[in-house]
N, C-alpha and C positions, 0 to 999 in steps of 0.2 A: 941699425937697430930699430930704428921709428918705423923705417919701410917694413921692418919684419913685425911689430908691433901691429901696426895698422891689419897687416894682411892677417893675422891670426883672428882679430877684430874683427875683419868682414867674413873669415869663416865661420866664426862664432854667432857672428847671429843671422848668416843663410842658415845653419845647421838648426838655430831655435827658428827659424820661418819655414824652414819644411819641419819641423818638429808640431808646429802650429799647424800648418796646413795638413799633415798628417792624422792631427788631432780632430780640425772640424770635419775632413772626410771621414771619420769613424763616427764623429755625432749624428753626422748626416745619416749613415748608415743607420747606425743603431734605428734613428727617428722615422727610417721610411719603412723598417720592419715593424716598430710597434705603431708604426700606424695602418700599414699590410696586417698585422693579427689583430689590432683591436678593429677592423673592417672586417675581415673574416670571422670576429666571433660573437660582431652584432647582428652580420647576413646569419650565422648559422641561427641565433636566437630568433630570429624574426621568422624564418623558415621553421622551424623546431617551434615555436606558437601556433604558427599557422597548423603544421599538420598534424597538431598534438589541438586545436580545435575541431579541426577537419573529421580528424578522428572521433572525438566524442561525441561530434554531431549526429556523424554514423550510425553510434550504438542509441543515443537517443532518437533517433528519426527512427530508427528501426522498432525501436520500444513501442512507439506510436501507430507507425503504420512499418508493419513486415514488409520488405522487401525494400526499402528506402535507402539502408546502406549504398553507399558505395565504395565499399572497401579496397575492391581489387585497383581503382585507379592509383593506387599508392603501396598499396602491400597486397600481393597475392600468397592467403593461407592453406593455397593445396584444398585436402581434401578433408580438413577439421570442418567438424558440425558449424550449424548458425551460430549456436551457442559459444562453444567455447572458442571459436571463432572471433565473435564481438566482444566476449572477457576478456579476449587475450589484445584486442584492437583497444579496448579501455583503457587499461593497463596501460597501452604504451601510449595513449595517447597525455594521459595521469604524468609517465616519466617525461617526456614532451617536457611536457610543463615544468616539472620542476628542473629543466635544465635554464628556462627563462626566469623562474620565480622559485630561486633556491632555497633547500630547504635545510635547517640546521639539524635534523635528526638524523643519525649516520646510520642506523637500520633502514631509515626511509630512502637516503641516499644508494644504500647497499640493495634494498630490492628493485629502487628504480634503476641501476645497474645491471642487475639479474634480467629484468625487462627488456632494457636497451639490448643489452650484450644479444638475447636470442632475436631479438628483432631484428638486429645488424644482420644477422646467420641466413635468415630469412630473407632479405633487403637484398644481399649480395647474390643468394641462391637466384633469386627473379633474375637477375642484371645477367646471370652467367648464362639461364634460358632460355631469354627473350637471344642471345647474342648465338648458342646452339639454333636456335630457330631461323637465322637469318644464314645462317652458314649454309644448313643444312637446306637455305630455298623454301621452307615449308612455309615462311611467308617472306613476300618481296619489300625488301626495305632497303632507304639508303640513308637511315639515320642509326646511330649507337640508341643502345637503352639508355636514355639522357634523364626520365624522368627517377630510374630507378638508380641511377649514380646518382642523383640530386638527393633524394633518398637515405641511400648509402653515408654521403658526406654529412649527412645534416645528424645522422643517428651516430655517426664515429663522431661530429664534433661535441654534439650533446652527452654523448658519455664523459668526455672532459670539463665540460661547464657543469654537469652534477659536482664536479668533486672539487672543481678549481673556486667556483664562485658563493660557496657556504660561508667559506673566511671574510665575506666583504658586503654578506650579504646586509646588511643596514644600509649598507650606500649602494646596493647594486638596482640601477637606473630600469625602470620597466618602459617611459614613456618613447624609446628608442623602436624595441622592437613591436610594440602595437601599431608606431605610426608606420614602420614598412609592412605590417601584415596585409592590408592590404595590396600595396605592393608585390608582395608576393601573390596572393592567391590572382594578381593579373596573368602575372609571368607561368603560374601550372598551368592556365588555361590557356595560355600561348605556346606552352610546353607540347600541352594535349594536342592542341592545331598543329601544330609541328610535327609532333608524331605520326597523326592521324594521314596530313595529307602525305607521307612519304611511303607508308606501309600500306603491300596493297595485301589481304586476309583473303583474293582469292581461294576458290575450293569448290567442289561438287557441291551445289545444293538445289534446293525446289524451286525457288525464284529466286529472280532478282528484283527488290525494289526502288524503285527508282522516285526521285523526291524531284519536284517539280517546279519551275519558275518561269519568267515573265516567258509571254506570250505580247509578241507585239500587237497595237490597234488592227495593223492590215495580216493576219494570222501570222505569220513571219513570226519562230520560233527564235529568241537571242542567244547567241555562240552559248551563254551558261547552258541553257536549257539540251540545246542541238551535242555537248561536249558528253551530259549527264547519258542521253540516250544511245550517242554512240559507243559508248563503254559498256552499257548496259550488252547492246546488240551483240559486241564481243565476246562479253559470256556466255553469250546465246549458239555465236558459232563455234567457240570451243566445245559446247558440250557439257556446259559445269551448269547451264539450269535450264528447266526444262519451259519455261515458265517468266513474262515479264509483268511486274505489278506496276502498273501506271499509274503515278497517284501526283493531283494537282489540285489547283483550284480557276476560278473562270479568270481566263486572260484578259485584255485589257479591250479586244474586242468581242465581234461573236462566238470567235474557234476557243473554245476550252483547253486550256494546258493539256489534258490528258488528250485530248482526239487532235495535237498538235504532236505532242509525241507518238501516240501511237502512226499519224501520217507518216514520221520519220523512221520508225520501228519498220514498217510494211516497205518505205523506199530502199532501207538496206538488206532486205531479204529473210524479216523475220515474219513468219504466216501470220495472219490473223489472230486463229486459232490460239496460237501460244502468245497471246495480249490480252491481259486482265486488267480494265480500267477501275479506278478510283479516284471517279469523280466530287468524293467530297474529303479529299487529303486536303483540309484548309491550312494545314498549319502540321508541324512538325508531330505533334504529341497526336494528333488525329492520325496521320497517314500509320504512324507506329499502332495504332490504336485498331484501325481497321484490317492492317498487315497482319497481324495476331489473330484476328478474329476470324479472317478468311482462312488461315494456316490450320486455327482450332487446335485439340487435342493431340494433334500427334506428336508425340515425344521424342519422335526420331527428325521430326520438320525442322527444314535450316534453310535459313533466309541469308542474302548476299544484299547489303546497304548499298546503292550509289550515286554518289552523291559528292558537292567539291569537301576537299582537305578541310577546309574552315568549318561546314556545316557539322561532319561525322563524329566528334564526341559528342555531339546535344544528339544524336540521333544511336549511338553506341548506349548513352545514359538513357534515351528513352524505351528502348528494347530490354535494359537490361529491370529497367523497375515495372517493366509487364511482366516478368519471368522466363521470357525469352529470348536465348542467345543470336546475335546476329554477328555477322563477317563482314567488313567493310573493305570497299572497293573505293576510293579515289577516282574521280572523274579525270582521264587526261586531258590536261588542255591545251588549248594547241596556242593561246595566248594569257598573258597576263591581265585582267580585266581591270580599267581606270579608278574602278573604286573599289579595289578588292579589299585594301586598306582599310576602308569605312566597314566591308562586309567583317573582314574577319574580328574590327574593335566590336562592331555589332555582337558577333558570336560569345565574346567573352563575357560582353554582359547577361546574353543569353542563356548560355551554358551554365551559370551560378543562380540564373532566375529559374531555369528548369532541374535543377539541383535541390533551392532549398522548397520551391510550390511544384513536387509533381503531377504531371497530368494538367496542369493550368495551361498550359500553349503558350 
């Protein structure tokens, strides 16, 4: 009887120690999901500020000076006017907001829903086109529309923080998602480089221009410079432009960027003839500046950017706030360059300095 005792005993409390253990594995659980959703619904606020700033910077840049938006890097409206265009780019930049700085008015709530909801409509429509687009070859990519799912998630999560976070709103925390917003606006602009260098917008057009860099003391053009040109020349023998815009600044000896590239233009088998120098492309916002000017009026002119993956959205932004459309081409390179690291942190700060001062260089 003692022995049968005892052994009921030792079942009784393995059966309470896996009862226990049982238990703190379900706390565990529970613990790692609400701190998986309260991570995912800080990222979505801090993202959702950001692009709900982004946003109304847009329509105020634009207010000041036409043509400053830039809208389409986050939402493309089709074929809606300027105008309601930027009302409808307000608006959701308005609901944005109030998914980080909730509002107790449920009409307010409900339109900013209305906003979100056709946003989202929109948001998804891009993501399904840009990925049509890649199927169909019409441009060479080997990345997903990553910017426009970023997009998508941040507008389906904020449709739930309009509704979820009104109840709590006295205690709900703002100094979280200000302190990632910057953080985020690193990551679009690494986003965009990402993008940028994978997708090549190859197509027929009038030229190609080509952006320029070191030239060594002894004229010796550096692999950047030699990778930019040779891609350029490619276009050249395909047939897609009739035309190479050589644009630089004076190298570090006597040979000028541009009559270093054009030497390597003429060694790969492109005439003279079809090389147009621009010799005072100092800087990014010039060479886009003289590219345009030389193009002039024709409405039907279409320019081919080339240039590396890190440079092409400061140079995609600076064509698009001249009023003219450009296609970018990615330079191939045939190596990874030592400080490419340093170029492309460079570029982020760049591409937000030629964002909010355009035309400044």
């Amino acid at each position: 009887m003692a022995s049968r005792g005892i052994t009921l005993l030792a079942g009784r409390k393995s059966t309470v120690a896996q009862s226990a253990t049982v238990s703190r594995r379900g706390e565990f659980r529970r613990c790692v999901i609400g701190i998986a959703f309260w991570t995912f619904k800080e990222v979505v606020r801090a993202t959702a500020l950001s692009l709900g700033l982004f946003a109304i910077t847009n329509v105020a840049g634009d207010a000041v000076r036409p043509g400053f938006s830039a809208r389409d890097w986050w939402l493309d409206l089709g074929p809606l006017s300027a105008t309601f265009a930027g009302f409808w780019e307000l608006l959701a930049g308005l609901s944005l907001l109030a998914a980080v700085f909730p509002v107790p008015s449920v009409p307010l709530r409900r339109a900013s829903t209305a906003v979100l909801t056709a946003t989202l409509l929109v948001a998804v429509s891009n993501a399904l086109q840009f990925h049509r687009l890649v199927q169909s070859k019409a441009i060479l990519s080997g990345i997903s529309p990553v910017v426009s799912l970023v997009v998508v998630l941040t507008i389906a999560g904020s449709l739930a923080l309009v509704w979820s976070e009104p109840r709590r709103a006295g205690r709900a925390s703002w100094w979280l998602p200000v302190g990632l917003a910057p953080v985020v606006a690193v990551l679009f602009a690494l986003l965009q480089i990402s993008l940028f260098s994978q997708v090549d917008d190859r197509r027929p057009a009038d030229a190609a221009v080509v952006f320029g860099c070191r030239v060594y003391r002894s004229g010796q053009p550096s692999y950047a410079l030699a990778d930019r040109v040779r891609t350029a020349v490619e276009l050249y023998r395909l047939g897609l432009v009739r035309e190479l815009w050589l644009s630089g600044g004076p190298g570090e000896g006597s040979l000028h960027e541009t009559e270093a590239m054009r030497n390597l233009a003429i060694s790969q088998g492109v005439p003279a003839a079809a090389i147009r120098l621009d010799r005072l492309g100092l800087d990014t916002a010039s060479t886009v500046r003289n590219a345009v000017d030389w193009l002039g009026p024709r409405p039907s002119g279409r320019l081919l950017a080339v240039s590396h993956g890190y440079h092409l959205p400061r140079i995609k932004l600076c064509f698009q706030r001249s009023g003219r459309e450009v296609f970018t081409v990615p330079a191939r390179q045939r190596y990874v360059f030592p400080n490419q690291k340093l170029l492309t942190a460079r570029e982020v700060a760049a591409f937000w300095w030629y964002y909010l001062l355009p035309g400044r260089g």
